[in-house]
Structures are given as C-alpha cells and as structure tokens.
C-alpha positions in Angstrom: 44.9 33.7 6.2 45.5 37.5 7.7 41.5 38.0 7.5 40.6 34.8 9.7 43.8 35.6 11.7 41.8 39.5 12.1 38.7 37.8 12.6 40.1 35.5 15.5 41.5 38.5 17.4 38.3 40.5 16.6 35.9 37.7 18.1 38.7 37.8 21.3 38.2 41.8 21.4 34.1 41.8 21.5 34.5 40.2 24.5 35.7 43.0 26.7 37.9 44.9 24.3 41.2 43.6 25.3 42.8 39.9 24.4 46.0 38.5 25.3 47.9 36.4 23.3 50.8 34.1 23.0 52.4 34.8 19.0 54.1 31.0 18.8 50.8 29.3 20.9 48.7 31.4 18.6 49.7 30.9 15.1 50.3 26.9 16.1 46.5 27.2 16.7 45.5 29.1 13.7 47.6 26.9 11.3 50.6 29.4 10.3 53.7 31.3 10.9 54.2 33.4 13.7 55.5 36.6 11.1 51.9 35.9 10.2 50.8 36.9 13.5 53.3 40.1 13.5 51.9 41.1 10.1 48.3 41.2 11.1 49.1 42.7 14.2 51.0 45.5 12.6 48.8 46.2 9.5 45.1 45.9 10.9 45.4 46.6 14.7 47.2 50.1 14.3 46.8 53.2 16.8 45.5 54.9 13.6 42.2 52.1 13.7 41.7 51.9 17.2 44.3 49.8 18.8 46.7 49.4 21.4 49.2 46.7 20.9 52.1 45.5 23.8 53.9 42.9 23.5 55.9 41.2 26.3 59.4 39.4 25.2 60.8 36.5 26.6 59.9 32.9 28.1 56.2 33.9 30.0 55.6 36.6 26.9 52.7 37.8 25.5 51.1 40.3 22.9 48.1 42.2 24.2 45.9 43.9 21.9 43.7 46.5 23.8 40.2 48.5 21.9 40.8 51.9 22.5 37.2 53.7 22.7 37.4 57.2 20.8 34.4 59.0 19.9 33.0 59.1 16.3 34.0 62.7 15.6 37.4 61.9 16.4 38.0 58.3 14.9 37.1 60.1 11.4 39.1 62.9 11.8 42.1 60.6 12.8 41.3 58.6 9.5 40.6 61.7 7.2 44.3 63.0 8.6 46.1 60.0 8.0 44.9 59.3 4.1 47.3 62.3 2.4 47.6 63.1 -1.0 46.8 59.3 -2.7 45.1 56.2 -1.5 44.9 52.9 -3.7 41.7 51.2 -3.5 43.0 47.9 -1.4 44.1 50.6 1.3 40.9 52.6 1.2 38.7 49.3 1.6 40.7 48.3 4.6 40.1 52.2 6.8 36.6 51.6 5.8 36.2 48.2 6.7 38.0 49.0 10.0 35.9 51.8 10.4 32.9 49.1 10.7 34.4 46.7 12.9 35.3 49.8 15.4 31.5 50.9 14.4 32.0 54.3 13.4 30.1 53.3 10.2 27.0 50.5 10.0 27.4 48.2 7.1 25.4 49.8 4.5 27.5 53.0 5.4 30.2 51.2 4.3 29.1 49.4 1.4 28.4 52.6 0.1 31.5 54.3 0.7 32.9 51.1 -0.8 31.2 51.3 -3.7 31.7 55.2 -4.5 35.9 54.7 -4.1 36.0 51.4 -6.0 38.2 51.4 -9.4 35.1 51.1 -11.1 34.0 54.7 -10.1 37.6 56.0 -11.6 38.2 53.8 -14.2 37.6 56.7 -17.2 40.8 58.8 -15.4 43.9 58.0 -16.1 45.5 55.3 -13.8 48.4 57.4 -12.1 45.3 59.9 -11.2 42.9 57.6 -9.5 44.5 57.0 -6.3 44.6 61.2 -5.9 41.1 61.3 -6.8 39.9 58.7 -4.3 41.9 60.1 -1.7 40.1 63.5 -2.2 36.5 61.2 -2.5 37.0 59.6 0.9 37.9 62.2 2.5 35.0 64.5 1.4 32.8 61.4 2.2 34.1 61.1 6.0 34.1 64.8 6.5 30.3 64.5 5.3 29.7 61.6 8.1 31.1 63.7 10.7 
C-alpha cells in the first residue's frame, strides 16, 4: 500500500513539482487509513530526498508536498552525509530508489548500485558486519558518481 500511496503522490509531483492534498479525502480515495498517509509522507518525502512537506490543520486543511530542485553534486553529498556508520539493505534500497525518482541516478545506475549493496554481495561476513560494510560501499559508490 505505502509504494502505490508514493507512486500516487509522485505521478501528482511530475506535474509541476508541487501537489496539494487533503490526508482524510486522500486515503478514502486510495483505499486506507489516513496514518497511512502520515507514514508515507514522513518516511519517503523527507528534506533528506528532496522534499518539502506543510501541512495545514483544521476544517479547510491540507498537506502540500513541494520538489525541491538541488543540483546532483549536492543531492549526493546530502545522501552520502546522512548514511553514518551502518545501513541495512531495505534502507539503502530506498536512498537509491529515491535517488531515481529525484533523477540524480538513471535506472541502470541504480540497478547497479542495487545490486553491489544487496545481502547477496555480503552474505560471507558476519551478519552484525554487513550493514557497516554496506554503509562504507554506498558511500564510496556515490562519492564515485559525484
């Protein structure tokens, strides 16, 4: 449900880069719970990936979710800052598949960076070091991109 809930309010962003919404209106329409909404909101449409989020309380409320337009250099530096000392794999895939939707990587970028910080890629280290290593990988691999 949160990835066609992203994709909903992704398809409203290509537009013009900013959407408005109403939370209650909105999650009636896309068939769930308006904490839904909120949890969406606050996990995939961060300042860290690229977006501005206001809401508006009350009886004529609304959330507006705004694109903000950063250059490459800087989107990947923001990323490679915000990653610290350990990254699990579900957390990696989701910078680098926000990464592609604000298209600071193309898609076979991405596959590729998906690919090299899978578990797959760590699965002869121990578990409690993988998420250190991957860390260290995707930040090596960004810093290469930039």
């Amino acid at each position: 449900m949160s990835n066609s809930i992203a994709q909903m309010i992704l398809k409203m962003l290509d537009q013009d880069g900013s959407t408005e919404i109403q939370r209650n209106e909105f999650a009636q329409e896309m068939g769930c719970v308006p904490s839904q909404i909120n949890y969406v909101l606050s996990s995939r449409f961060t300042p860290e990936q690229g977006y501005i989020v206001e809401s508006k309380r009350g009886g004529g409320g609304y959330i507006r979710i705004r694109r903000v337009n950063l250059d490459r250099g800087v989107m990947l530096m923001h990323v490679v800052n915000s990653i610290g000392q350990s990254l699990d794999e579900q957390t990696c895939r989701a910078h680098i598949t926000n990464l592609m939707y604000s298209r600071i990587l193309d898609e076979p970028t991405a596959k590729l960076l998906l690919a090299a910080t899978s578990d797959v890629c760590f699965r002869a280290l121990p578990k409690a070091q993988r998420d250190a290593v991957r860390a260290n990988v995707l930040k090596q691999l960004l810093l290469a991109l930039n």
